[in-house]
C-alpha positions as CSV (number, residue, x, y, z in Angstrom):
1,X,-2.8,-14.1,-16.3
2,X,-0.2,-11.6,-15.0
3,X,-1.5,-7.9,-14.8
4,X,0.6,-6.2,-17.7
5,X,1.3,-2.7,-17.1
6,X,2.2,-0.3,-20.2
7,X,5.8,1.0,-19.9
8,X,4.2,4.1,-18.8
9,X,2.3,2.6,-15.9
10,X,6.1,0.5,-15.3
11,X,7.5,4.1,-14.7
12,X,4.8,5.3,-12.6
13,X,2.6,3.8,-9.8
14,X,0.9,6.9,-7.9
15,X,1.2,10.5,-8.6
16,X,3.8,9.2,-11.3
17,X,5.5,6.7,-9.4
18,X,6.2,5.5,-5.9
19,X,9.9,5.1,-5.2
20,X,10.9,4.3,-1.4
21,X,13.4,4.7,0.9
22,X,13.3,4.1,5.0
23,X,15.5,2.7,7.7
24,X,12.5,1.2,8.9
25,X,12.3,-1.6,6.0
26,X,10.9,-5.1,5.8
27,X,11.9,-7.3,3.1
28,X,10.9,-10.8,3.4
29,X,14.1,-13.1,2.5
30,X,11.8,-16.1,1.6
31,X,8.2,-15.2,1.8
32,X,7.1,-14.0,-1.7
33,X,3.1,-12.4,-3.1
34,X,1.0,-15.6,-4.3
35,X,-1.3,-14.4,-7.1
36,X,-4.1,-16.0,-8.8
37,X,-3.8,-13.5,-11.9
38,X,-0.5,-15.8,-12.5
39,X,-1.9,-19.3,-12.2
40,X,-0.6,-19.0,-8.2
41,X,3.2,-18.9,-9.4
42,X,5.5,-16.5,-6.8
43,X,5.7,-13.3,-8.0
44,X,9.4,-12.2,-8.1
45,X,10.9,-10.5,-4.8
46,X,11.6,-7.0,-4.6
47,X,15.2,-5.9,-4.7
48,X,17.1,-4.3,-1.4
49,X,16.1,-0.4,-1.1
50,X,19.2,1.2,-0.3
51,X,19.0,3.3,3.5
52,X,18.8,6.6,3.6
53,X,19.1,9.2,6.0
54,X,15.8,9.4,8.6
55,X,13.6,12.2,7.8
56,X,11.1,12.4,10.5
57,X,7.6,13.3,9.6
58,X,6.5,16.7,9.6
59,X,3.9,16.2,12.0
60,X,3.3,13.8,14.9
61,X,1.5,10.6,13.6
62,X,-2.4,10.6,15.0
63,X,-3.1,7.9,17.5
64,X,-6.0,5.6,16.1
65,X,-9.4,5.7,17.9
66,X,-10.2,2.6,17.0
67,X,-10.7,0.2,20.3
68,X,-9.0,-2.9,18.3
69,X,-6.4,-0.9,16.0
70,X,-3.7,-2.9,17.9
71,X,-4.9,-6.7,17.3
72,X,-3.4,-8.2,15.1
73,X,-5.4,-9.3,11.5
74,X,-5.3,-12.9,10.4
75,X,-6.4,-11.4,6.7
76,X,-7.3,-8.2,4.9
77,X,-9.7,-7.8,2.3
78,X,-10.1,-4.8,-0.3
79,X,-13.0,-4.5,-1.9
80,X,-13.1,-2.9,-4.6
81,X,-16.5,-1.7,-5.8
82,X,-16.7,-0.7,-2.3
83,X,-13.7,1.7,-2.7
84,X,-12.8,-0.3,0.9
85,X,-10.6,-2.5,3.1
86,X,-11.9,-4.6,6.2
87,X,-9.2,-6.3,8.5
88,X,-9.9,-9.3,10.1
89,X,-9.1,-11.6,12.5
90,X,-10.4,-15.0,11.6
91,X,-14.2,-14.4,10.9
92,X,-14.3,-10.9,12.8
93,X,-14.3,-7.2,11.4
94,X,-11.5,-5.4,13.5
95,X,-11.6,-2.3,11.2
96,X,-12.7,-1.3,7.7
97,X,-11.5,2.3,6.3
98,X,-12.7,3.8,3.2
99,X,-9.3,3.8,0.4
100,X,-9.3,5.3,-3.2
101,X,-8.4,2.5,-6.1
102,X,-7.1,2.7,-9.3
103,X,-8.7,4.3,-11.8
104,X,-9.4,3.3,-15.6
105,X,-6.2,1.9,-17.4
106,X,-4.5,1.3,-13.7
107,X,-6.7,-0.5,-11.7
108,X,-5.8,-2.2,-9.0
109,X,-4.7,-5.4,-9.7
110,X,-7.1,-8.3,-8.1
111,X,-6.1,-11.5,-6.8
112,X,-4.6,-13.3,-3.5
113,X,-1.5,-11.7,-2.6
114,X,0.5,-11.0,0.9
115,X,2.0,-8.0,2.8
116,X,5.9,-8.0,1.2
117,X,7.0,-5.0,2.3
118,X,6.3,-2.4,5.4
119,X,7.9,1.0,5.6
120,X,7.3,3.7,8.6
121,X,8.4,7.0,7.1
122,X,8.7,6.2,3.7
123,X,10.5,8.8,1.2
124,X,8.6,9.6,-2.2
125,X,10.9,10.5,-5.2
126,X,9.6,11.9,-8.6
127,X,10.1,9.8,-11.4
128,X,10.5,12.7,-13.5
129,X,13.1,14.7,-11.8
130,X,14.6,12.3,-9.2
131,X,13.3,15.2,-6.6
132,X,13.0,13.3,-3.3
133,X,9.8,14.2,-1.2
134,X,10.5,13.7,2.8
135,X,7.4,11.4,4.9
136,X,5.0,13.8,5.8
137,X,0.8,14.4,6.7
138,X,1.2,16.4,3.9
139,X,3.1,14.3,1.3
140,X,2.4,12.6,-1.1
141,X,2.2,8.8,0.3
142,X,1.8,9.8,3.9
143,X,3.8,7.9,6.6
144,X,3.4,4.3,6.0
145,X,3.3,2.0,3.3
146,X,1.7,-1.1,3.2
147,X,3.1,-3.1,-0.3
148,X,1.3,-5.8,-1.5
149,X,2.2,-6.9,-5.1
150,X,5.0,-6.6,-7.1
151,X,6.2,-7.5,-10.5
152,X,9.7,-7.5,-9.3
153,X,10.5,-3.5,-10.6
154,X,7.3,-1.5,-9.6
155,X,5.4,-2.6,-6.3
156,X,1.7,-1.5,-5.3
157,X,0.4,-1.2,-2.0
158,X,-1.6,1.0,0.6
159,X,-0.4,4.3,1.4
160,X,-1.4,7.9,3.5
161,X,-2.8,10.3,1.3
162,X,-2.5,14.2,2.0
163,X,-5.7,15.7,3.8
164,X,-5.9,18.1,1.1
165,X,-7.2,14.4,-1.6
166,X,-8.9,13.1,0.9
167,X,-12.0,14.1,-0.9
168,X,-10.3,11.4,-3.8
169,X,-12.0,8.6,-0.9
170,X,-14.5,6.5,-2.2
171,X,-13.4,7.2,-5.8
172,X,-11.7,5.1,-8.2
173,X,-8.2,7.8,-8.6
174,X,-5.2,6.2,-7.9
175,X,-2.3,4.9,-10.4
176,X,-3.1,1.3,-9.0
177,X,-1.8,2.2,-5.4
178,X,-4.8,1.9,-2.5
179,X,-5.1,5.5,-0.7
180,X,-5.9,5.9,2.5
181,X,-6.3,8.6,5.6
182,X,-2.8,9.1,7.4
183,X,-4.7,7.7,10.5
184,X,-6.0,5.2,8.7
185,X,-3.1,3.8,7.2
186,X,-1.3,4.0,10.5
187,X,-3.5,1.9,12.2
188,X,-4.0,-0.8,9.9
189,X,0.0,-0.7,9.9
190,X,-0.3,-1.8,13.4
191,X,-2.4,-4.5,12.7
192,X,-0.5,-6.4,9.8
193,X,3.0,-7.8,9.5
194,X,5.0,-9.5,6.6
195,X,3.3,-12.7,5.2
196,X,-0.4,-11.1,6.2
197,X,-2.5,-12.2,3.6
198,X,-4.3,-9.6,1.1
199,X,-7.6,-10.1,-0.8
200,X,-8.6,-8.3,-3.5
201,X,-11.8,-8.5,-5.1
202,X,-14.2,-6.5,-7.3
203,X,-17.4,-7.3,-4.4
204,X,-17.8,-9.2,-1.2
């Protein structure tokens, strides 16, 4: 059965909502999020985000330490009584990073989904006053976004987090989105692509 969000949780996804814009958008044409929580029917695709002007981010994007950051992951798991994700490629660990989940009333939905939709720089707006929030360390979803499922309106995915909630890692405290370190985020980024398939589960 599909995850029903209230129309509440329809109008807001982290931090009251996540609302993108980026010229650096992917948006699979034919590829569409498989869930189980829907019998394995497609879950509609997202609609075209309109461009917007580049805003660069505010500070220079941290180069990952990790050895592998740059393979590429046959699958990614997120596990979520672990409060963390694991890439892989085939039956090796290439990187695991702690995330926050959703918290009770918004948790993260589980299930077999896919990436759908990548975004370098992405630009936050505030559901409540249409302010728009520029791609930053600091702000509020970082500099990448990772989106995984969608229910056509409202999509969730993994996100930067500013350093400030980091201390949120390891916790169940998002609106249903997965947070993660900016360097984090950015390296698992470089390891996934459209069509990647995402795992979530409650344990290993």
């Amino acid at each position: 059965m599909q995850k029903q969000f209230s129309p509440l949780a329809r109008f807001a996804l982290w931090l009251g909502g996540v609302s993108l814009t980026a010229t650096s958008l992917v948006i699979p044409s034919t590829v569409q999020a498989q869930s189980s929580l829907n019998g394995g029917s497609a879950i509609p695709p997202l609609k075209p985000i309109p461009e917007s002007t580049y805003i660069p981010p505010a500070a220079p994007v941290s180069t990952p330490t990790n050895p592998d950051s740059q393979a590429l992951a046959t699958h990614i798991v997120l596990v979520l009584g672990e409060r963390r994700v694991y890439a892989y490629q085939n039956d090796k660990v290439l990187a695991s990073y702690p995330v926050a989940v959703g918290k009770k009333g918004w948790e993260t939905p589980q299930g077999n989904f896919q990436v759908i939709q990548m975004v370098e720089n992405p630009v936050w707006e505030n559901p409540w006053n249409g302010k728009k929030v520029a791609a930053s360390l600091d702000g509020p979803i970082g500099i990448r976004w990772i989106g995984f499922w969608s229910d056509g309106k409202n999509t969730i995915g993994f996100h930067g987090t500013p350093k400030k909630h980091e201390h949120f890692l390891g916790t169940a405290a998002s609106h249903g989105c997965v947070r993660m370190r900016n360097q984090d985020v950015v390296a698992l980024f470089g390891m996934v692509q459209n069509g990647t398939p995402v795992r979530v589960v409650q344990k290993k």
